[in-house]
FIFIKE-840606 format. One record per residue (C-alpha): x, z negated, y. Coordinates in pm, whole numbers, plus 50000, padded with zeros to 5 digits. Example, Ala and Ser with C-alpha at 12.3 -4.5 7.8 and 13.67 -1.06 7.14 Angstrom:
BEGIN
512304922049550/513674928649894/
END
This chain:
BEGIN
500005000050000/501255006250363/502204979350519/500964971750892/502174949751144/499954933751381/502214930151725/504664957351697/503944994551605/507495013351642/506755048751617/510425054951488/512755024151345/515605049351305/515425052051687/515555015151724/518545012051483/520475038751667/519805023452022/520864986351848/523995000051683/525175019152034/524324983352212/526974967051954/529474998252030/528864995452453/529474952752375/533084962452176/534194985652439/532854956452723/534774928752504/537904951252505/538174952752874/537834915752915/541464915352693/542344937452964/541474917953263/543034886153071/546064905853034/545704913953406/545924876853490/548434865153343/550254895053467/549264882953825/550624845753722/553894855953660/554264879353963/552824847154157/556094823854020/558244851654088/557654855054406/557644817154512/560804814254377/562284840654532/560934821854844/562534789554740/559064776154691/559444763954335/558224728854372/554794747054465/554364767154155/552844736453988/549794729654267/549124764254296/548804769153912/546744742353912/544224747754152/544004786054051/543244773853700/541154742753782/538894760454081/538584800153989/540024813453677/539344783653409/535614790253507/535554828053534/537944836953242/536414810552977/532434823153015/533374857553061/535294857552746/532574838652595/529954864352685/531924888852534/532774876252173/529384852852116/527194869052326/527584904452176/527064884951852/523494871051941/522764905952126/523144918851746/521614896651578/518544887051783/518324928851811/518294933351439/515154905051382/513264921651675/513534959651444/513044941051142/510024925251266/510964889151259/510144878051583/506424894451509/506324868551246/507214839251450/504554848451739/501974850451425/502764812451296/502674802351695/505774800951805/507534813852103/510394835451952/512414830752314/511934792552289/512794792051905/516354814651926/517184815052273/516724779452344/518934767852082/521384791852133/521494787352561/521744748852432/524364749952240/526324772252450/525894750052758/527324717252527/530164740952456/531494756452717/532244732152899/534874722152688/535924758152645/536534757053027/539214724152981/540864737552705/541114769952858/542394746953162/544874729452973/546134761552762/546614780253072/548884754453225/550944746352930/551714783452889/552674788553247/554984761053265/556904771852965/556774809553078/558154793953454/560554773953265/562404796252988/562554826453240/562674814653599/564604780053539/561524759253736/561444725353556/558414717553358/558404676253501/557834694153820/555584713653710/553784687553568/553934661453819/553004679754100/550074697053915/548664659153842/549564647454183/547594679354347/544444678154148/541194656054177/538834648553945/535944666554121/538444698154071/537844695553682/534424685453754/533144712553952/535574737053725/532674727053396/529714729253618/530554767653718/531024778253422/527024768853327/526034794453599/526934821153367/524594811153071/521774813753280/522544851453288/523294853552924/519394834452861/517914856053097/519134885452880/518824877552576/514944860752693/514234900152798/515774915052467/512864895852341/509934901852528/506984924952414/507224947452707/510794964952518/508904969852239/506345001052141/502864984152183/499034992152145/497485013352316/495974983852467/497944963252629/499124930152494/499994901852684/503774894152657/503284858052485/500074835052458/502094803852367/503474781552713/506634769752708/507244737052566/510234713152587/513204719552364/512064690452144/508814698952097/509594738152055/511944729951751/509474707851566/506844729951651/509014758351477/510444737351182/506904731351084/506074767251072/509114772950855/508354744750652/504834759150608/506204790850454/508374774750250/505774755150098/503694782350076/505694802149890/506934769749676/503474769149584/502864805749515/505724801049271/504234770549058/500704791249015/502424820648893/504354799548625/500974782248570/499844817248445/502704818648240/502994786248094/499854761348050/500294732648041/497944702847892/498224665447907/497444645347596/494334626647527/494244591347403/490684595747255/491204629147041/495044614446936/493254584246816/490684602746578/493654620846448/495544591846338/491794577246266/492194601445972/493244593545595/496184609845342/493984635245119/496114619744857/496424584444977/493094571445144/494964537945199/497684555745430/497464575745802/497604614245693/499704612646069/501394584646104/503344595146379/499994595146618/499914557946507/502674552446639/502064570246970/499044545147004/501434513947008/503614524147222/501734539147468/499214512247546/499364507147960/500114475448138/496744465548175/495314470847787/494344506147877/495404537447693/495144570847872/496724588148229/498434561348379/497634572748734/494324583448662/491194589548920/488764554848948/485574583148846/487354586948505/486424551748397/483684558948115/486814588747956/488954556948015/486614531547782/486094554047543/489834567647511/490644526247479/487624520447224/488714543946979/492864537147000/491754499946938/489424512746614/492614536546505/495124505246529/492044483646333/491674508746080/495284506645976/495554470346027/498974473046291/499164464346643/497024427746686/498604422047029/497624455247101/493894451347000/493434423447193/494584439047510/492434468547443/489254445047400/490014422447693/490284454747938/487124466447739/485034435347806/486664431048172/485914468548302/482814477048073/479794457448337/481564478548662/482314508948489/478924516548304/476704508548625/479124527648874/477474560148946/480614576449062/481874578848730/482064611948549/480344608648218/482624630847935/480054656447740/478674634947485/479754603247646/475804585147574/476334596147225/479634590447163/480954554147283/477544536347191/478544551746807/481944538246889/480714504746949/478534504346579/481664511546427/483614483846584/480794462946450/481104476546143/484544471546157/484564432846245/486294439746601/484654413246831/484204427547154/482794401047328/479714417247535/476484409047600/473694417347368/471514430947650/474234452347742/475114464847417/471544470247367/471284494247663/473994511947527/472284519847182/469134524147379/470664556247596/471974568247255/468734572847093/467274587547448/470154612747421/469684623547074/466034624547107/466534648547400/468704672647169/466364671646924/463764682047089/465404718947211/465844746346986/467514749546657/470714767046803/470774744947064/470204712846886/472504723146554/475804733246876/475394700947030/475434675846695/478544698446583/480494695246853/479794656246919/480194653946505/482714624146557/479834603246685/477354607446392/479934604946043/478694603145722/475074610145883/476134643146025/475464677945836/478324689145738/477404719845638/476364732245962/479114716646113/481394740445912/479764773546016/481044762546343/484514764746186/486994789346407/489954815046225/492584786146363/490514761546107/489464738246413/485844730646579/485644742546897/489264740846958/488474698246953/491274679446769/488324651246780/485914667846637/488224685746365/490284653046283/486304639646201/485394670245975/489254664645822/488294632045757/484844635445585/485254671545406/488974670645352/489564709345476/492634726145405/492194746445711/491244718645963/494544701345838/496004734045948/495484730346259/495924696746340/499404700446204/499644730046418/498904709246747/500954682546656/504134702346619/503394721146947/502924684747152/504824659746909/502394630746780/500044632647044/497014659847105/495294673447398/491354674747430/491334709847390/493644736147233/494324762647249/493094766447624/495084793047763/492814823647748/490204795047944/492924779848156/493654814348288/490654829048357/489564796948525/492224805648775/491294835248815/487944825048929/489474796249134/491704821049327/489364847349373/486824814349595/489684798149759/490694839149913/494254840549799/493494860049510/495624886449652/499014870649582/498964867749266/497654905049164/499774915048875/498944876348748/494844886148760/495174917448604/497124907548315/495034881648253/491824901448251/493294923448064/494344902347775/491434884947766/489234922247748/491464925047444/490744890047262/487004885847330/484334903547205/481344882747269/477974894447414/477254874047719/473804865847761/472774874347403/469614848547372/467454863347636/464634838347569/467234808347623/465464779547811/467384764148084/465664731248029/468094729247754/470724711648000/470844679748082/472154660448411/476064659448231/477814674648561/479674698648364/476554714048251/475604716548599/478424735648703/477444763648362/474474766248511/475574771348858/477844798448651/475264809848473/473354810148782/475944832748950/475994858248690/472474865148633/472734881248980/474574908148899/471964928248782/472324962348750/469674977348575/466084977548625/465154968448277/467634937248243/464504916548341/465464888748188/468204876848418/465304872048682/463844848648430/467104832248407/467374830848765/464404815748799/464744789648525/468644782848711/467184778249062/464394754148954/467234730148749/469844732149042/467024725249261/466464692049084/469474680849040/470184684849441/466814665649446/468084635149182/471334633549351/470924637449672/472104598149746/474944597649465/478124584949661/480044602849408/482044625149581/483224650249342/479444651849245/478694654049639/480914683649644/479564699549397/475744694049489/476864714049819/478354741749629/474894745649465/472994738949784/475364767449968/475204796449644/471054786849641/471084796550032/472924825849969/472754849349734/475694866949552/474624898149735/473994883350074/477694858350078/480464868650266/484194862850136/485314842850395/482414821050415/482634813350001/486494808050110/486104782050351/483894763950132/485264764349807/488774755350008/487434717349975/487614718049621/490744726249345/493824706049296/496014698149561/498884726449550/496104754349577/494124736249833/497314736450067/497924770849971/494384783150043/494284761450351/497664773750518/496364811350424/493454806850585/494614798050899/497224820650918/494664846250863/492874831051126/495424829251377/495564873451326/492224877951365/492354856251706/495124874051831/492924910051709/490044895251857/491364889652233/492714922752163/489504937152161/487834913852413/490224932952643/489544967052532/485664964652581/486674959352941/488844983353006/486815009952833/484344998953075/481534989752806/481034957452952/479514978653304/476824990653055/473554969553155/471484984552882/474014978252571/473954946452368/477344924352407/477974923951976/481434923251973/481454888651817/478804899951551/480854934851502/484244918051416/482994893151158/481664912751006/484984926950920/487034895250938/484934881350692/485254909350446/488554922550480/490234894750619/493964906150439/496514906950719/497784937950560/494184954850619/494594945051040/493724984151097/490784984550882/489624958151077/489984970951455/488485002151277/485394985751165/484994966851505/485354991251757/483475014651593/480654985651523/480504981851901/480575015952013/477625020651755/475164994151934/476265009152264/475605045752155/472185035651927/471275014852286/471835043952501/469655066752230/467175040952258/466685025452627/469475038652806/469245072952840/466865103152960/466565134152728/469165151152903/472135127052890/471285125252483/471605163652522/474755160452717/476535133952472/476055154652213/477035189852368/480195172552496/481115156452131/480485191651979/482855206352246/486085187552086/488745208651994/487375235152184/488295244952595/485925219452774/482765236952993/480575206552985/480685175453203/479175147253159/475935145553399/475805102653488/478265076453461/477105061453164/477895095552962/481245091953101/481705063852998/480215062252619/481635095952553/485065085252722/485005053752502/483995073852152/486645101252274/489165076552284/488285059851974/488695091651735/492085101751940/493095067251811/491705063151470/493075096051420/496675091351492/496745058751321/494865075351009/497765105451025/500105074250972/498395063850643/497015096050499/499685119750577/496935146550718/495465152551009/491645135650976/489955139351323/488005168851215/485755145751011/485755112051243/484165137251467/481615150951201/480885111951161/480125106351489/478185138451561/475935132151255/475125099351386/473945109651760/472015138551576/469875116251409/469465089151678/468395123351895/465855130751623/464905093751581/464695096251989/462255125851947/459975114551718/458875086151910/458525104552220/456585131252025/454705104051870/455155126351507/454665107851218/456655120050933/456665120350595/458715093750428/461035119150271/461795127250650/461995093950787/464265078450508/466545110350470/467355109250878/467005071650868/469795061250659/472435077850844/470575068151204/471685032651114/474575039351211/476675025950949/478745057550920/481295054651152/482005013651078/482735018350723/484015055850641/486645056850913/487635023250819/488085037750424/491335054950552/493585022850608/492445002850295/495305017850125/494925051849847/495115082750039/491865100650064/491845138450036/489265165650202/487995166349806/487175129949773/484975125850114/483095155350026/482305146849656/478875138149558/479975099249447/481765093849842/478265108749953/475805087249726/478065052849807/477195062150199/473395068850117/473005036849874/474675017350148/472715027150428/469655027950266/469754989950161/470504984550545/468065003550687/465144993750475/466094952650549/466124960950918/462524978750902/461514948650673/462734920250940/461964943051215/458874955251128/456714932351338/458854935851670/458944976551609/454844980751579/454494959451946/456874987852124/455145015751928/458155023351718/457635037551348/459835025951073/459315024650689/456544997550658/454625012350887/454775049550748/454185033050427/451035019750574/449695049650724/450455071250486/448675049250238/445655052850437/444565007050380/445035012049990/448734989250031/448384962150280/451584948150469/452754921750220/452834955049923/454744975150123/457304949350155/457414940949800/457694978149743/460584980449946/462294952049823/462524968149495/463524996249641/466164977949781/467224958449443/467004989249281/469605009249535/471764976449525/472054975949130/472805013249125/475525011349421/477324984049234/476965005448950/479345028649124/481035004849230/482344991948892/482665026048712/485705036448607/487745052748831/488285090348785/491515113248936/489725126849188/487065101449260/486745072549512/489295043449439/488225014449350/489294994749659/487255019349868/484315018549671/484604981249722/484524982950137/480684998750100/479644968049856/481164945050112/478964963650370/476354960950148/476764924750117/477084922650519/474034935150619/472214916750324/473904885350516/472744897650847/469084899850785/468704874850473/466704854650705/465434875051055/467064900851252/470614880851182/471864886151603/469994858251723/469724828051542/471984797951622/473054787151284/474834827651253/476604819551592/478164790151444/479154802251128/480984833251362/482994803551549/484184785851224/485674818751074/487364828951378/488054796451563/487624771951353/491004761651132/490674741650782/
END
């Protein structure tokens, strides 16, 4: 992909590396002189001594060497010299990061590139030279008295001692100060090597720096922290990639203890694994615990039960009395708090599970010291719990009792247990729930695998193994929320494609699943919420059944915002917003950005810093972009436009929040621009204009190219035409960059199409015609205006796009799906504001046309699946294969984001006007995470 910079568009670098490298050459030639003027002096120094000897003036050699050293050439000689060597150095240098783009960088993170390598620099120049200038002071001297001594015979002690009786202190003084003057010449120099104004800019003007100057102090911590924020960032990009590469699982107390739970097949009376025995006594934790030793307080109830069972393993075995009791006493000390503290996180199978573990410390003699009333409410939520499963379906009911087999034992059906059974020999990749089917059936294959795990982790086991294929792909998804999916590309695509290879399964299978199957386990919440998610993607029209299912979804989520809606959990806070935001929003009406900023509170800590500092870097491009165009609406004189909406906010989220990349900056501008110079040209078509300036817009648009005859006939043609004009000269040149041909022809066709159909539009409602709907919809979808937004914008996404691609049939049909979904949501939302100003638009045809036979509310329904329908097939297209000469993927993407934008726009109203849009606007573009 082409890269883009965002400050700095050089239309050669090869120029800029010639004109650096002959700077360097003019500095050598400039440094080579100065050995000739030093030469000069010292020349001049010995003529000086010759001449006051020959005058019998030797005892004055010393105080006029002196002062001539101390007062003029100490302080001329020392910073010249110094301006030469080091100063031709940082010339070089600070030259070669302003080519290769550096300093652009440091203006993006916020700093002042003057104030972060000039200031140091100037400092450290001004703490040296200084002392430059003394020992240049003292060198000097010491070389002229030997040179007056071994070849004119004048005594160095007089010298000496007349030098030190002739000089004062301010003469050494005043000697240091000079030489300062001359680093205010090499700042100011190096201060305009840096500044915007020598570099190739915008068309539109930039302003030479937005950041103020700050104190030296300040400036260096200010920078430090930026650098310290890439580093981190890319410290961070490095530990998810080896993530991908390497998963990595902690053990699990509970699942280790049912492994070493488990008997010899040929020894009953022994451990079949000792070695997890031993794990258990040595790993107990200071307070009686077993389990992460700096675990979260919500993980208490996985913390009682992990402890229960490691206290049954040690019982069943008969080792580790000291150990036991510590296990009970934290047991009977944390079981009152833990069991009525809502925050905790109850493990799947948690009401089933530890109340069975309890029965069989009973059975086991291990006095655990709780109160009956207690330990009946534990048994009590048991029997709730397994009533509940019982109650569901067959496949339902017979996956649940498998996978929580550990809890039931000899009770448990073993032969449907077993059909459960994977290739690997476990159940459900569980070490648990195998090392309990080990334990009963005594299977060949589940001691396979438990062998398996223990020689990959050493006597301990994880909860779940293997995990990778799920480990990965649940980064995948976690990436692809938090918005820095795009780092880790080659990551995402291997992983999607080794996991297209492994599984096989058809998702969705049981169409006449009931959701009412879940229960209020968080976990299952979040499948739901998943499930939720994917039933969305509908494609077809016959896949009816994933409206069931997102019916069925939507009424549990609802209820479970509803039952914990004053749970101070806050894991289980965050995720009862996650539903409340996806239920607001639709998969086909949420924006990128907007899932980004959300999903950035959630995630472990390294990828929430990650997402976090990418986000606002993002965010501090698209403010710079933004005051960009703030500034080019007023010099293109839009703003003087009385009759055109002000939408520039509107206009560039709409791109930010879609194609927010830095690397897709162009797209961007693209897309906004040309989204405000649409509402200005659909408002002129509409209230601003007379027949004849419509007539004159277009004539002069379908003049380009050609030798001009037609001027515009009012001001406001000038302008909007003037402001298009520009726009297409623009696009175009930038586009030539990028595609490598010349594509102004067609931003031209774009435009004209447009303004042709607004001047039909325009015509029909001062003709008061009523067409057919044929006529309306087929002039309609492109009078919408989203033509010259998105396919102009298609050119700097990245694959070139040839003359055969934007005239193929698919590029064609993505444009009409696209606009059609648009257009038929604005007629729907604006339906009831168009009929008061006479206007026609799709509802109301429908009506007419239908003569009273479809009343208002069927008309809408009809439309809306018209609209579902023209949604499923565009993202049809959208996730077809690619072919050679078809649209690429990432293109075909831009008109499902547009797609998704205007779905956004008008999920409730009209989208322009309401209060809650303006300040989700302001916390994409202004607001920081």
């Amino acid at each position: 992909m082409r890269g883009c910079n965002y400050f700095k568009w050089v239309d050669n670098p090869m120029n800029e590396v010639e004109g650096l490298k002959s700077e360097i050459a003019e500095q050598k030639m400039r440094l080579e002189r100065l050995e000739d003027q030093k030469c000069c002096c010292e020349a001049q120094i010995e003529e000086m001594t010759v001449e006051l000897k020959l005058l019998r003036l030797n005892r004055s050699v010393g105080r006029v060497l002196a002062l001539a050293f101390a007062r003029e050439l100490s302080p001329v000689v020392t910073p010249i010299v110094v301006a030469g060597r080091i100063g031709s150095a940082f010339a070089a240098e600070l030259g070669t990061m302003q080519v290769s783009e550096q300093t652009d960088t440091l203006r993006v993170l916020g700093a002042n590139p003057a104030d972060y390598l000039v200031t140091p620099r100037v400092l450290a120049s001004c703490i040296a030279l200084p002392f430059l200038t003394l020992v240049c002071f003292i060198v000097g001297m010491a070389y002229s008295a030997f040179l007056a001594e071994s070849i004119y015979g004048v005594s160095v002690h007089i010298i000496m001692s007349l030098a030190k009786r002739e000089l004062r202190s301010w003469d050494i003084i005043s000697a240091m100060i000079k030489s300062q003057c001359f680093i205010v010449t090499m700042a100011m120099a190096k201060a305009m090597l840096l500044s915007p104004s020598n570099v190739h800019l915008l068309p539109t003007p930039r302003s030479p720096t937005r950041f103020p100057a700050a104190s030296f102090g300040k400036v260096m911590a200010t920078n430090r922290s930026a650098i310290d924020t890439i580093q981190s960032s890319e410290d961070a990009k490095e530990k998810i990639r080896q993530m991908f590469q390497k998963v990595e699982l902690s053990v699990s107390a509970y699942d280790t203890a049912w492994v070493a739970m488990s008997p010899s097949p040929t020894s009953p009376s022994t451990p079949c694994f000792p070695g997890s025995l031993d794990w258990i006594l040595q790993n107990q934790l200071d307070d009686g615990s077993w389990g992460l030793a700096d675990r979260d307080p919500s993980l208490g109830k996985d913390i009682l039960s992990s402890t229960l069972a490691c206290v049954l393993a040690l019982k069943t075995w008969g080792v580790g009395e000291q150990q036991i009791r510590k296990g009970v006493d934290f047991i009977v000390s944390k079981f009152t708090s833990v069991m009525n503290d809502e925050d905790c996180i109850s493990p799947i199978g948690f009401d089933v599970i530890f109340p069975s573990l309890i029965e069989k410390a009973f059975d086991m003699d291990v006095n655990l010291g709780l109160p009956p009333t207690d330990i009946n409410a534990v048994l009590q939520k048991k029997d709730l719990e397994l009533n509940r499963i019982q109650g569901h379906c067959a496949s339902f009911r017979n996956l649940n009792m498998a996978y929580i087999s550990e809890a039931l034992g000899k009770s448990q059906d073993w032969g449907m247990v077993m059909a459960y059974q994977q290739k690997n020999g476990s159940l459900f990749n569980s070490p648990s729930t195998t090392a309990a089917a080990f334990t009963e059936l005594k299977d060949s294959h589940c001691h396979s695998y438990l062998c398996s795990v223990l020689q990959k982790f050493g006597n301990a086991v994880p909860t779940l193994y293997p995990a990778d294929a799920y480990f990965r792909l649940y980064m995948v998804d976690i990436l692809e929320k938090t918005g820095i999916s795009r780092h880790f590309k080659e990551n995402i695509s291997q992983v999607l494609n080794e996991t297209f290879s492994l599984v096989c399964a058809e998702l969705l299978a049981d169409k006449n699943s009931c959701i009412s199957q879940f229960g209020g386990n968080l976990e299952e919440t979040r499948s739901v919420l998943e499930l939720f998610r994917a039933s969305q993607m509908k494609l077809y029209a016959h896949e009816s059944y994933l409206d069931k299912n997102i019916l069925d979804c939507r009424h549990f989520l609802e209820g479970q915002i509803t039952d914990h809606l004053t749970q101070a959990n806050n894991r289980r806070k965050n995720v009862m917003q996650e539903i409340a935001d996806t239920l607001k929003s639709p998969y086909h009406a949420s924006l990128d950005r907007i899932e980004n900023s959300i999903c950035s509170n959630f995630f472990y800590q390294d990828l929430l810093q990650l997402a976090k500092d990418d986000f606002n870097y993002c965010q501090s491009i698209q403010k710079d972009e933004f005051t960009q165009l703030q500034r080019w609406v007023v010099e293109s004189k839009l703003d003087k436009l009385t009759f055109s909406r002000q939408k520039l906010g509107y206009c560039y989220f709409s791109g930010a929040a879609t194609m927010f990349a830095p690397e897709l900056a162009e797209a961007r501008i693209s897309w906004a621009k040309n989204g405000v110079l649409t509402t200005v040209v659909d408002d002129f078509f509409d209230v601003g204009s007379c027949p004849e300036e419509q007539l004159n817009l277009i004539q002069l648009l379908e003049e380009w190219g050609e030798n001009k005859s037609t001027a515009a006939c009012s001001e406001n043609v000038e302008i909007v035409f003037s402001a298009v004009k520009d726009s297409i000269y623009e696009i175009g040149q930038k586009a030539r960059e990028w595609q490598d041909r010349d594509v102004t022809k067609h931003l031209v066709e774009i435009w004209l199409s447009l303004m042709k159909s607004m001047w039909t539009e325009a015509e029909m409602s001062r003709n008061k015609s009523v067409p057919t709907m044929e006529e309306y919809m087929a002039n309609a979808y492109i009078s919408f205006a989203l033509g010259p937004i998105v396919l102009p914008a298609l050119y700097f996404i990245g694959p070139k796009l040839s003359e055969k691609v934007i005239t193929s049939a698919e590029y064609q049909r993505l444009f009409e799906l696209m606009s059609t979904c648009g257009r038929l949501l604005n007629d729907i939302q604006g339906f009831q504001r168009e009929s008061e100003d006479g206007k026609l638009n799709a509802i109301s045809l429908r009506l007419l046309h239908s003569k009273g036979s479809v009343s208002k509310d069927g008309a809408i329904k009809e439309f809306k699946q018209m609209i579902d329908d023209k949604r499923g097939e565009l993202l049809r297209w959208v996730l077809s294969t690619d072919d050679d000469d078809g649209v690429p993927r990432e293109c075909k993407e831009v008109f499902w984001k547009m797609c998704k934008v205007v779905h956004f726009f008008y999920l409730k109203d009209d989208g322009f006007t309401s209060d809650e849009l303006k300040n989700v606007v302001k916390s994409i573009l202004r607001d920081p995470i």
